[in-house]
C-alpha angles and dihedrals in degrees: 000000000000118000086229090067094047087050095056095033097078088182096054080054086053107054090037089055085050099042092058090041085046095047099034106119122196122158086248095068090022090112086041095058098040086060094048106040083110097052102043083053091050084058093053101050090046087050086050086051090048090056099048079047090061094039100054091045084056089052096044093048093048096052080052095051094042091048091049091051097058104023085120095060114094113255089223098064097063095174085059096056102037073052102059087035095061094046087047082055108048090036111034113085104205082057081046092054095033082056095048099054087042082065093042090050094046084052094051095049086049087054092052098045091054088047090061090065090053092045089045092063086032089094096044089047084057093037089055088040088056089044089051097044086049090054087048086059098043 
């Protein structure tokens, strides 16, 4: 992922930004994460359904404004149509901007997903802290 499209995605910053606050272990919040390991993971699955929400709502608004774009062209002439698709896609700007937080959205479920993994070990990472700090007392 290019640093150009983090840059422009202010959500991928975001969560990003929360991942790291949300994953960030000291002995001073140790107690406090190991607590909320659960809950942390229950934000990020409703963010990833946000997303697929929003996803869903751009593609939705694109086929209507597509459809809308070429309802007077005949169903039958299907070169026609895929034609005039392909020029309301590349020229019309809402298309442009519905394109561009698609990307955007796509970038941000990628980011979730991979974030799973890291919540999935997150656990793990706290339950060998707490080991470790255990063999330092004894």
């Amino acid at each position: 992922m290019a640093s150009t499209e983090i840059k422009d995605n202010v959500d991928l910053k975001n969560y990003i930004q929360e991942l790291n606050d949300d994953i960030h272990l000291s002995i001073s919040n140790l107690r406090e994460k190991s607590l909320s390991v659960s809950a942390i993971r229950a934000k990020w699955l409703a963010y990833y359904f946000k997303e697929k929400e929003n996803l869903e709502r751009i593609k939705k608004a694109k086929a209507k404004i597509i459809s809308q774009k070429t309802a007077g062209i005949k169903l039958n002439d299907s070169v026609l149509r895929m034609k005039s698709e392909e020029k309301i896609v590349k020229e019309d700007e809402n298309v442009k901007k519905l394109n561009v937080l698609s990307e955007n959205t796509k970038a941000n479920i990628d980011y979730i997903e991979r974030c799973f993994n890291i919540l999935d070990d997150f656990g793990f990472s706290i339950k060998n802290a707490i080991e470790c700090m255990k063999l330092e007392r004894s």
